[in-house]
C-alpha positions as CSV (number, residue, x, y, z in Angstrom):
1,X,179.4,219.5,83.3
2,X,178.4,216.5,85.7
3,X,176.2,213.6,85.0
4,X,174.7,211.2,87.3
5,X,173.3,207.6,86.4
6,X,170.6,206.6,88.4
7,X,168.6,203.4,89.1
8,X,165.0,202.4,88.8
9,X,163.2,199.6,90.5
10,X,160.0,198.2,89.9
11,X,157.9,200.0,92.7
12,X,156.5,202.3,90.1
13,X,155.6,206.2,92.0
14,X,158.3,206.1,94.2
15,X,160.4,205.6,91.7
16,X,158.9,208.4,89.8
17,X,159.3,210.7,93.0
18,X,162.6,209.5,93.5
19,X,164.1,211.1,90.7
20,X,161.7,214.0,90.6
21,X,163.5,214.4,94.3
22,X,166.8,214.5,93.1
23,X,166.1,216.6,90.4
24,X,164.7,219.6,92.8
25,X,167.5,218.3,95.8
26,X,170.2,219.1,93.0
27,X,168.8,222.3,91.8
28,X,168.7,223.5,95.6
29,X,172.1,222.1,96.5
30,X,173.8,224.2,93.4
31,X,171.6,227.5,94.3
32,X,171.8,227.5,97.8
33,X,175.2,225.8,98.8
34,X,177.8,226.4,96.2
35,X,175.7,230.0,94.9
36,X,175.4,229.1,90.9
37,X,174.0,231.9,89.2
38,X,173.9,229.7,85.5
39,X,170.0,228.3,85.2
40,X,172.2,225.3,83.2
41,X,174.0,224.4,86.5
42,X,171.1,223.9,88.1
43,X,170.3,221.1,86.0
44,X,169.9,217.8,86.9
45,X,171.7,215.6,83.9
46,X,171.1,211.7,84.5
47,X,170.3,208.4,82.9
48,X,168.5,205.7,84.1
49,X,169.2,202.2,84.2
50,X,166.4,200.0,84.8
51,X,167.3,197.3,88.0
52,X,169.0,194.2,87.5
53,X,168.6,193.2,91.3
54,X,165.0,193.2,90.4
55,X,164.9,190.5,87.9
56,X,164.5,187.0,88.8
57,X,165.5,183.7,86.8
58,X,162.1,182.3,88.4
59,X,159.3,182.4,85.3
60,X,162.2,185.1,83.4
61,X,159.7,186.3,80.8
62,X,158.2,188.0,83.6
63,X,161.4,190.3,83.9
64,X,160.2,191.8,80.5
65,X,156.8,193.4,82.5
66,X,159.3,194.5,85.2
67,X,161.8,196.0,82.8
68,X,159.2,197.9,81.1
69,X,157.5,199.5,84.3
70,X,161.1,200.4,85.4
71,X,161.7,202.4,82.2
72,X,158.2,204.1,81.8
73,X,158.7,205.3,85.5
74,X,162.3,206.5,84.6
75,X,160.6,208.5,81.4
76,X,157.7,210.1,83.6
77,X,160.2,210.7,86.4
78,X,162.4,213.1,83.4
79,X,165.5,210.8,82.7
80,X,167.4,212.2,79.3
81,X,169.0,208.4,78.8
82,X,167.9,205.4,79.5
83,X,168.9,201.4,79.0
84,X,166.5,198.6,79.7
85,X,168.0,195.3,81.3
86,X,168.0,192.4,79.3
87,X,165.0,189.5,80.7
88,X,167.4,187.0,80.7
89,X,170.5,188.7,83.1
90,X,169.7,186.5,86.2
91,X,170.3,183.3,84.0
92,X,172.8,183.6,81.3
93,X,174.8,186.4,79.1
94,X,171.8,188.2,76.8
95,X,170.7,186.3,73.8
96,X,170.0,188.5,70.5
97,X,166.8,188.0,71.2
98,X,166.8,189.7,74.6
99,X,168.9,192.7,73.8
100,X,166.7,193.2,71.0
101,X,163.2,193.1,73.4
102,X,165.1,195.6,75.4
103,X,165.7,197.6,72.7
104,X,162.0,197.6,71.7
105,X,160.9,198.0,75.1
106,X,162.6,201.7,74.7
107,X,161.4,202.1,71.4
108,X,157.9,201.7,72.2
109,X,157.8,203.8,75.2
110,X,159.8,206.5,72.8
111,X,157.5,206.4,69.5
112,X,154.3,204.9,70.5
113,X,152.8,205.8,74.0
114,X,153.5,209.6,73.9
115,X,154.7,209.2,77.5
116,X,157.7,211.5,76.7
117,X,155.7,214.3,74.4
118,X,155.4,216.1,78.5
119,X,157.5,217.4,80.7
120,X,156.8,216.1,84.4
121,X,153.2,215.1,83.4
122,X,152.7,213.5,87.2
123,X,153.2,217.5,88.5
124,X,150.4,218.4,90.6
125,X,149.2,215.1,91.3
126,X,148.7,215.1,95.3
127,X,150.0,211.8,95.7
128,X,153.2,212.2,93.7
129,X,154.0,215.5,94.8
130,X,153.7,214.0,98.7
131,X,155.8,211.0,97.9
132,X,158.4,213.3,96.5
133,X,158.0,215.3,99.5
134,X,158.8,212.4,102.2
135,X,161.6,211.0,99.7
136,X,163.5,214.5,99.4
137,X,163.1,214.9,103.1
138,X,164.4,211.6,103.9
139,X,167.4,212.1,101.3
140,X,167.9,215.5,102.8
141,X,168.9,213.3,106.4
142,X,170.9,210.9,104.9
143,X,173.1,213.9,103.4
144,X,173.5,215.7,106.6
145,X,174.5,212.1,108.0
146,X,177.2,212.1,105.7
147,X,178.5,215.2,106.6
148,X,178.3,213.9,110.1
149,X,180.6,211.1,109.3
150,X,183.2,213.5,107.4
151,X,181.7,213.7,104.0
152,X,181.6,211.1,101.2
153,X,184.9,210.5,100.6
154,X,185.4,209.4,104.5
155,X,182.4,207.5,104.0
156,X,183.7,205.5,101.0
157,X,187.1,205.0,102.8
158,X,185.1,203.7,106.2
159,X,182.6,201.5,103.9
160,X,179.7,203.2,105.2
161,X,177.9,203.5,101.8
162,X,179.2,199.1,101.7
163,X,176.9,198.8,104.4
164,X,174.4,201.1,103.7
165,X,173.7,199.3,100.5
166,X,174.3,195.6,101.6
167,X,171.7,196.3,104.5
168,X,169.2,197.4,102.5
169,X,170.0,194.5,100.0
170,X,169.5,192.0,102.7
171,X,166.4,193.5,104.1
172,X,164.9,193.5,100.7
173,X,166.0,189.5,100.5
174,X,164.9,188.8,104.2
175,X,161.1,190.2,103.0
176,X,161.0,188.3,99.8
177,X,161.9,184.9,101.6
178,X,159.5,185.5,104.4
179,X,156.8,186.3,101.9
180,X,156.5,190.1,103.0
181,X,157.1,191.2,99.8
182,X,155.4,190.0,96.9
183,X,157.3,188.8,93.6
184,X,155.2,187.3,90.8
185,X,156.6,183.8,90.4
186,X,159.2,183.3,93.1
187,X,157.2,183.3,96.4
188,X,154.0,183.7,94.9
189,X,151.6,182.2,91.4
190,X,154.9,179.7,90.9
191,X,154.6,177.2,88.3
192,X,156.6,174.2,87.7
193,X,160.9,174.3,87.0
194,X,160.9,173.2,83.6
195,X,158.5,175.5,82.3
196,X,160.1,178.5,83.3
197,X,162.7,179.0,80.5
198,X,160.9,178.8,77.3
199,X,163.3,179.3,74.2
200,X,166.4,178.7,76.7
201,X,169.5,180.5,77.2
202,X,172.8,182.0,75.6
203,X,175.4,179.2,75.5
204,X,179.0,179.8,74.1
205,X,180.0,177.4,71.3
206,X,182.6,174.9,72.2
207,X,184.9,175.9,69.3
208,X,184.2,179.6,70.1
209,X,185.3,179.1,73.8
210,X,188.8,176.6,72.1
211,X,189.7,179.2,69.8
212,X,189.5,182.2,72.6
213,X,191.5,179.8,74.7
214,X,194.2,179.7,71.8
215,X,194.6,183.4,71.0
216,X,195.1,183.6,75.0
217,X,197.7,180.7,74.6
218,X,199.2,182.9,71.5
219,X,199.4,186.1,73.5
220,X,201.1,185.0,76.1
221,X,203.9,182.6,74.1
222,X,204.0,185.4,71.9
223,X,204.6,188.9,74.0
224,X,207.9,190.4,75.8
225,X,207.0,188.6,79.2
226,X,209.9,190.0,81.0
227,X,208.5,193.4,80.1
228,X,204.9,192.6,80.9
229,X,206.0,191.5,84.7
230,X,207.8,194.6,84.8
231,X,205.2,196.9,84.8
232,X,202.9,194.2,86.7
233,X,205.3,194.9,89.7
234,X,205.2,198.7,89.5
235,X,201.2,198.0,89.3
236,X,201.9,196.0,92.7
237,X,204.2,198.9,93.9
238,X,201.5,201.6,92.9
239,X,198.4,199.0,94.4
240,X,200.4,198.9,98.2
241,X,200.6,202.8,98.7
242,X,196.7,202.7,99.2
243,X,193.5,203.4,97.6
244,X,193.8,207.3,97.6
245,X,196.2,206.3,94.4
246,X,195.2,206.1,91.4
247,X,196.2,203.1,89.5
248,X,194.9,203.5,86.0
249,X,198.4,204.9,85.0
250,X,199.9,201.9,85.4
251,X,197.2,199.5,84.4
252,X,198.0,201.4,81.5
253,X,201.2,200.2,80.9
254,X,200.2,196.6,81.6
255,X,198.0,196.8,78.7
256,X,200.5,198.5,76.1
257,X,202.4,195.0,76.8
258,X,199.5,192.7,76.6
259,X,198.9,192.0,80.4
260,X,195.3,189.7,80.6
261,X,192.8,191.2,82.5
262,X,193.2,188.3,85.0
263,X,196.8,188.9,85.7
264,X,196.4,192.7,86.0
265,X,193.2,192.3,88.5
266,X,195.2,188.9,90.1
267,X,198.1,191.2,90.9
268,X,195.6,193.9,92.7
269,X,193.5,191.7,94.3
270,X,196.8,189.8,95.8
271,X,198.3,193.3,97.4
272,X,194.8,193.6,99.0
273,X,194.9,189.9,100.7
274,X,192.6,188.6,98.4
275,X,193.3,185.0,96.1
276,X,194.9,185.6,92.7
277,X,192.1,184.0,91.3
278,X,188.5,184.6,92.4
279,X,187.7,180.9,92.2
280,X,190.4,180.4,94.0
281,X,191.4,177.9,91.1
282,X,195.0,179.2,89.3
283,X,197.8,180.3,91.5
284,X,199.5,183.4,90.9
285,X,202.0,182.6,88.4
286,X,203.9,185.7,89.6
287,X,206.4,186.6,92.6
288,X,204.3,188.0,94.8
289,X,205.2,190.1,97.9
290,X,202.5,189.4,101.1
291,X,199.8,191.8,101.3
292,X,199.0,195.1,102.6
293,X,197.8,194.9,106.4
């Protein structure tokens, strides 16, 4: 059994046709290519998360409208899971309050607006029907693209699907900043900074953040350090014979001896010629051996 988890942006039919798209693009895939006889196979399983990159910090209460429209198209387009954003992402970790309007947000479209008591309730309708048309179609060239280039796995090893994606990320950037594309409070119906943040933001306590800080200190005092850079070398080891290995293994060990999380990604982001430290703050406290060219 396979699953898929599936984006939804704010533009509202397309989104709809988008997954209605992949949803018939599966079904033929598993009939026609691969032969399955099981009606069960030819189901399209997916969830939907609603799009962070479409939130804004601009005027953030309006990320709540956005979030909602996103999940409603997600619903009529025939997801079977679903999680809403939180308003607040662009700013600051969720407050309670925001996790819980995102939980409501579901709840709502779930128990009061009946969206869900039909199964594709858009079917039929002209203008759905011929955006799924164009958006399968277009799909269907990108797919036989990729099998130009070698398949997917070739593509992920050139970073065709990097650039693919940053492209279309900067496009989308390059229209917002030019005023091409309209969004409600950043290039257009802007109001003054200081009245865009009403009830502020999620802010760690100072003692929290002192007494996370001293378990850390604890930990590390406290653990079989020759151990721990034990298997952080055979991590290293494992990390220089190439992404076609699979490193979770060893990570493994690294954890069973109380490895941080910033030494264990310090240690793989070294042997790929990165800094230890994304900042590029803390050295690597470790041996290191010069990266992989």
């Amino acid at each position: 059994r396979r699953g898929f988890y599936c984006s939804a942006h704010v533009d509202f039919f397309e989104e709809i046709a988008k997954l209605r798209a992949a949803r018939r693009m599966w079904a033929r895939i598993m009939k026609e290519r691969y032969g399955a006889k099981d009606t069960r196979s030819l189901m399209f399983r997916f969830g939907v998360h609603t799009a962070g990159c479409s939130l804004f910090p601009q005027q953030p209460l309006n990320n709540i409208i956005r979030i909602a429209y996103e999940a409603l198209a997600a619903v009529l387009g025939g997801v079977q899971s679903l999680h809403c954003c939180s308003y607040d992402e662009p700013i600051s970790l969720p407050t309670e309050e925001s996790h819980r309007i995102a939980i409501r947000t579901q709840q709502i479209l779930a128990y009061e607006t009946g969206v869900a008591n039909a199964t594709d309730p858009l079917g039929g309708s002209y203008y759905v029907e011929t955006l799924t048309n164009t958006i399968e179609e277009a799909a269907t060239e990108i797919l036989e693209e990729i099998e130009k280039l070698g398949g997917a796995l070739a593509c992920m090893k050139s970073g065709w699907f990097d650039v693919e994606v940053e492209k279309a990320a900067l496009k989308y950037q390059r229209e917002i900043e030019a005023e091409e594309r309209t969004i409600v409070g950043v290039n257009a119906f802007t109001i003054d900074r200081e009245k865009e943040t009403p009830g502020g933001v999620h802010r760690v306590a100072p003692a929290s953040q002192r007494l996370q800080v001293e378990k850390v200190r604890e930990l590390k005092q406290n653990r079989d350090n020759q151990k721990m850079r034990a298997t952080l070398e055979k991590l290293r080891q494992e990390a220089e014979k190439g992404e076609q290995v699979n490193l979770m293994p060893a990570i493994l060990e690294t954890v069973s001896v109380y490895a941080t999380r910033g030494e264990i990604m310090g240690t793989i982001r070294k042997v790929y010629g990165y800094s230890y430290d994304p900042l590029g703050v803390i050295e690597s406290p470790f041996n290191q051996q010069p990266p992989v060219k």
